[in-house]
C-alpha positions in Angstrom: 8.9 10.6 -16.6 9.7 7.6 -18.9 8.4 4.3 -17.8 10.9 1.5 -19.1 9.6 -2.2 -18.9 12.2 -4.8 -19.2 16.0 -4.2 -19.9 15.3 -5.2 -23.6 13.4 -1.6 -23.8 16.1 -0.2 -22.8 16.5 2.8 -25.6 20.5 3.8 -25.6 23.1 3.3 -23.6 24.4 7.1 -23.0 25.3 8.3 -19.8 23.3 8.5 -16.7 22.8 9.0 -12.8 21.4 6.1 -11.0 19.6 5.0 -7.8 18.6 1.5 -7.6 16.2 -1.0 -5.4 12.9 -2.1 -4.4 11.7 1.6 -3.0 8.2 -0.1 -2.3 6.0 2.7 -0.4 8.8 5.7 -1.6 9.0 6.7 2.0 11.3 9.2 3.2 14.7 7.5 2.8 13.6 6.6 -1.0 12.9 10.5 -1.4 16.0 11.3 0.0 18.1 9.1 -2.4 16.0 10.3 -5.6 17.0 13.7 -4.4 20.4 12.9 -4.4 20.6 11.6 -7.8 18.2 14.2 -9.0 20.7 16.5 -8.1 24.0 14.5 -9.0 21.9 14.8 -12.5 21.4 18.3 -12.4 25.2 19.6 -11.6 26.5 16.7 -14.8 23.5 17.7 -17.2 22.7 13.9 -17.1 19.2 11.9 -17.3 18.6 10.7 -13.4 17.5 7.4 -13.7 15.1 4.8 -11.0 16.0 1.3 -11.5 13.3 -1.1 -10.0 11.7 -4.6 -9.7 8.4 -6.2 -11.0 8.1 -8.5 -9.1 9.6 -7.2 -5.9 12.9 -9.8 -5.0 11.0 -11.3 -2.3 7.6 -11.6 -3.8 9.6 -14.0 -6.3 11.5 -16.2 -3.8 9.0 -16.2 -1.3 5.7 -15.5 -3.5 2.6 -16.1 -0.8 4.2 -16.2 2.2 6.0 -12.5 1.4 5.1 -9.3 3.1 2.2 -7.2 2.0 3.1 -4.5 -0.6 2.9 -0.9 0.9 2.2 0.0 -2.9 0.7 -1.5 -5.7 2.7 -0.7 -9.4 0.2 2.1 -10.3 1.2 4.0 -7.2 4.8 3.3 -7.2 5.4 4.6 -10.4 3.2 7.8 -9.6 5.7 8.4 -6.6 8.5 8.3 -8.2 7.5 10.4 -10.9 6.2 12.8 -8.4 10.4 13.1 -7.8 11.3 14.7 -11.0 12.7 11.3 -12.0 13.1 11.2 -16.1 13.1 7.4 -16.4 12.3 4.8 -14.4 13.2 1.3 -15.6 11.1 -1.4 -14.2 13.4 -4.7 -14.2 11.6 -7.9 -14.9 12.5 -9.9 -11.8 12.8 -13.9 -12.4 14.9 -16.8 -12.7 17.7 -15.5 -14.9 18.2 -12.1 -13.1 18.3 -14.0 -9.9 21.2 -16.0 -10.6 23.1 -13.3 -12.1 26.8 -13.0 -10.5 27.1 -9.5 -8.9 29.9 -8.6 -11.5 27.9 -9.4 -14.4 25.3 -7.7 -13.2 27.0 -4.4 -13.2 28.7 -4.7 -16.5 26.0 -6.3 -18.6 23.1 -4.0 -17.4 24.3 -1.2 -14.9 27.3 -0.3 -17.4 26.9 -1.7 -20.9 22.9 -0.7 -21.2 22.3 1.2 -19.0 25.0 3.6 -19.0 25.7 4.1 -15.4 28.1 6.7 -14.2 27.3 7.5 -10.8 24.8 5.4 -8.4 23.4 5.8 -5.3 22.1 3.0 -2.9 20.8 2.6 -0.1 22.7 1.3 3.7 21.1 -2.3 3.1 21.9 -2.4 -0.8 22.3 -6.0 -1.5 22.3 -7.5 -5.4 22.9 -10.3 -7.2 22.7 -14.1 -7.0 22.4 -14.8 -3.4 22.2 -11.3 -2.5 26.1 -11.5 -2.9 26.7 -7.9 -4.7 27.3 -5.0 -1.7 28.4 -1.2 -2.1 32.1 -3.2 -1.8 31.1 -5.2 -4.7 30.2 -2.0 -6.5 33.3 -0.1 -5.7 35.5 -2.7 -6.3 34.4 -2.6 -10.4 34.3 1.7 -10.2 37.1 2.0 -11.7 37.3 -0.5 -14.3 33.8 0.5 -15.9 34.1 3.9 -15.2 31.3 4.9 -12.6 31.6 6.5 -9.2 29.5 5.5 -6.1 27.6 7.3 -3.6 25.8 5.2 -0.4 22.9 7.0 1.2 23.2 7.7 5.1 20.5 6.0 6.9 17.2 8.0 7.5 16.0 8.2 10.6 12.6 9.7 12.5 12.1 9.8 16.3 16.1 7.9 16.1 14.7 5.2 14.6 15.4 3.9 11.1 12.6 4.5 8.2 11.9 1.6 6.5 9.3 -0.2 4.9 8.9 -2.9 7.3 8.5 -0.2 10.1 5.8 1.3 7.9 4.1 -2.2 7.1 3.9 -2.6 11.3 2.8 0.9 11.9 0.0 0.1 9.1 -1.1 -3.3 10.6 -1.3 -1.7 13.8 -3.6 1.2 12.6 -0.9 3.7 13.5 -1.9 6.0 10.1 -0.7 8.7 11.4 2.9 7.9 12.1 2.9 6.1 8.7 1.9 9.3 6.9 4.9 11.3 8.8 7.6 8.3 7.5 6.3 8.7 3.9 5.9 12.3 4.2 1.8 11.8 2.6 -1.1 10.0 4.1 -1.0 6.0 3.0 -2.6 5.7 -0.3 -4.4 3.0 -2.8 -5.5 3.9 -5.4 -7.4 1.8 -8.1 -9.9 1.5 -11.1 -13.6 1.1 -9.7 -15.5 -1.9 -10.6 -18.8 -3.4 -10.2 -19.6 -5.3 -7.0 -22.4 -7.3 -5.3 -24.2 -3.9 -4.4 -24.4 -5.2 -0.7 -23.7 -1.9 0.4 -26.7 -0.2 -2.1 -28.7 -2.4 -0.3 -27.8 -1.1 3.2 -28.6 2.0 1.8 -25.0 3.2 2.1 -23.8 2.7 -2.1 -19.8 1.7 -2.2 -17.3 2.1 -5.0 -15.3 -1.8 -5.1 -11.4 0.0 -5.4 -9.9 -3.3 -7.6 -7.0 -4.4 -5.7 -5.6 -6.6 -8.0 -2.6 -8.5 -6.5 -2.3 -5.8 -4.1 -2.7 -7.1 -0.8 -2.5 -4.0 1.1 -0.7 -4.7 5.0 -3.7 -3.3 6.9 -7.3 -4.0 7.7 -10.8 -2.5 9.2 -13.0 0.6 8.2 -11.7 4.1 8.1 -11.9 7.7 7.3 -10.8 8.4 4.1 -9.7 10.9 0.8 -11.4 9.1 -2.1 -9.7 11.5 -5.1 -11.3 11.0 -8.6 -8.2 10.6 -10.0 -9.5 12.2 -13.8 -10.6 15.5 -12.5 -8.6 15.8 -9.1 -12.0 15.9 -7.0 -11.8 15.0 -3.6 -14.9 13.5 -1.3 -14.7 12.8 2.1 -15.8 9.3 2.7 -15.7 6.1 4.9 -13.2 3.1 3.2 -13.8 -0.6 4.3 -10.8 -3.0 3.7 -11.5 -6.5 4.7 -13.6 -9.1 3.9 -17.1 -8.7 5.1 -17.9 -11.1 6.9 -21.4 -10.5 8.3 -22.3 -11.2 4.2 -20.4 -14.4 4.2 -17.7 -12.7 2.5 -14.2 -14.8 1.4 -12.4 -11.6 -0.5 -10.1 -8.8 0.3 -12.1 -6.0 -1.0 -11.7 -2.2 -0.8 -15.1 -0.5 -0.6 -15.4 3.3 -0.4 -19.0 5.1 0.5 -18.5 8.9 -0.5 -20.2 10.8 2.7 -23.4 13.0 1.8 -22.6 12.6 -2.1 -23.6 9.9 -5.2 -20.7 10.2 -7.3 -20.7 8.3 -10.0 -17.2 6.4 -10.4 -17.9 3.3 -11.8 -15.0 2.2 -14.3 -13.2 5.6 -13.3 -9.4 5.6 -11.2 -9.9 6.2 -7.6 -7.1 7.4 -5.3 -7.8 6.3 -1.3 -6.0 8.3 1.4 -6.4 6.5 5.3 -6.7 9.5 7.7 -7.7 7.4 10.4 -9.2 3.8 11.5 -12.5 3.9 12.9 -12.6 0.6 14.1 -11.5 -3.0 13.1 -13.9 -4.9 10.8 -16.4 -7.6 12.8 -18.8 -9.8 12.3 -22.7 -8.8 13.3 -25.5 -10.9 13.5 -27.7 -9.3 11.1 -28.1 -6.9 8.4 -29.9 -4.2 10.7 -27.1 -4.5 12.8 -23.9 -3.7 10.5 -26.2 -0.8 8.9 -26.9 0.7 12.2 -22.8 0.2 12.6 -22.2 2.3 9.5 -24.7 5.2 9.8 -22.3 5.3 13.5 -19.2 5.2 11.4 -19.8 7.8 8.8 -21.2 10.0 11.6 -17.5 9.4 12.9 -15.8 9.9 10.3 -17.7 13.2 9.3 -16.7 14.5 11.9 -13.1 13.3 11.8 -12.7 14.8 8.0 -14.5 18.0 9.1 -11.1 18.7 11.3 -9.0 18.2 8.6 
């Protein structure tokens, strides 16, 4: 797949298949519309193309205050690619796209660059300044710029609607498993591994510190995990805290991963973290000898946990 950042990278303007919006976590209704273009693509011998946002639309308007990524960039782009997707085009979201009139957005960049001929949204597609632009909007200009337009039925699970606000809840509510069945995988971060204070060396339990970046991932405590070395595909069962540790005074999100009866040695390499299960939400203990006697009980846990699946 092609990674395209910025419409100014653009690199033609010939024909192609479109799907277009935020698709953060690629859950089962974004697989269902990349399969759909994917295979509008296929029967027109056209490129199918993913148009997306970097910054997400409301991490720009509401920037602190908005809702916790299900997916950092890294892993976004991995699932889409992952749908046989030849470009993706990651749309630098700011002031001037913003206040860009629905119209002019479909002619300067869906038609004129881009080269849309057929798109597919999604049932809440809005665009455009002030979230103006609908699938109306869209068909309204169809036949003027040539393009055709195709709107997604809503996907449901257990009748209810998948989204990415339902997943976020499920997530913050240490519902994994239900998570993993509306994205069709196990919830993932995934990460380069960096040096740390070496708090948990000290315990006697070593950690890899998962950099998080921006990422503020929507859930909290210490689980069983997948830790994948993402260079040679190796996968350790291990025990994942995501908070702040606050029995060492800690102030900072952090993601720390303690592979279970191994030492591998990750330091500076990618590592992909898949949540099987929350062990328990992260507290605050009154000593040290305390919160290590609390993790030898959770990797016990969670060894056996891992050794089911």
């Amino acid at each position: 797949m092609q990674l395209i950042r910025g419409i100014e990278s653009w690199p033609d303007s010939s024909p192609t298949i479109i799907t277009i919006g935020n698709f953060d976590g690629v859950h089962l209704g974004h697989q269902s519309m990349f399969a759909t273009a994917r295979r509008l693509a296929d029967e027109q011998n056209l490129p199918a193309t993913v148009i997306s946002f970097e910054p997400l639309p409301h991490e720009y308007f509401t920037s602190v205050n908005s809702p916790p990524r299900l997916q950092g960039l890294r892993d976004r782009v991995e699932s889409v690619a992952k749908a046989k997707i030849d470009r993706l085009l990651l749309l630098r979201f700011n002031h001037a796209l913003a206040a860009m009139q629905p119209e002019d957005f479909i002619r300067q960049i869906l038609v004129e660059t881009v080269g849309m001929r057929h798109i597919v949204v999604g049932d809440d597609f809005r665009f455009g300044y002030q979230r103006a632009g609908t699938v109306d909007t869209l068909q309204r200009h169809a036949g003027a710029h040539n393009y055709t337009v195709g709107q997604s039925e809503t996907c449901l699970h257990g009748n209810q609607r998948v989204s990415s606000t339902r997943i976020r809840d499920l997530l913050q509510a240490g519902d994994l498993s239900a998570a993993a069945e509306l994205l069709d995988r196990p919830y993932r971060i995934s990460g380069r591994v960096i040096h740390g204070e070496k708090v948990g060396r000290q315990l006697g339990f070593p950690t890899a510190n998962v950099a998080l970046g921006k990422h503020r991932p929507p859930l909290r405590g210490v689980f069983a995990v997948w830790a994948t070395h993402l260079a040679t595909g190796v996968r350790y069962p291990a025990i994942a805290n995501l908070g702040e540790r606050p029995t060492v005074g800690g102030r900072k999100l952090l993601l720390e991963v303690h592979a279970l009866d191994q030492s591998p040695d990750w330091y500076g390499e990618h590592l992909a973290v898949d949540f099987m299960s929350q062990l328990r939400q992260e507290k605050r203990f009154d000593s040290l000898d305390e919160l290590k006697a609390q993790i030898a009980l959770d990797a016990a846990s969670a060894r056996q946990l891992m050794q089911r699946l």
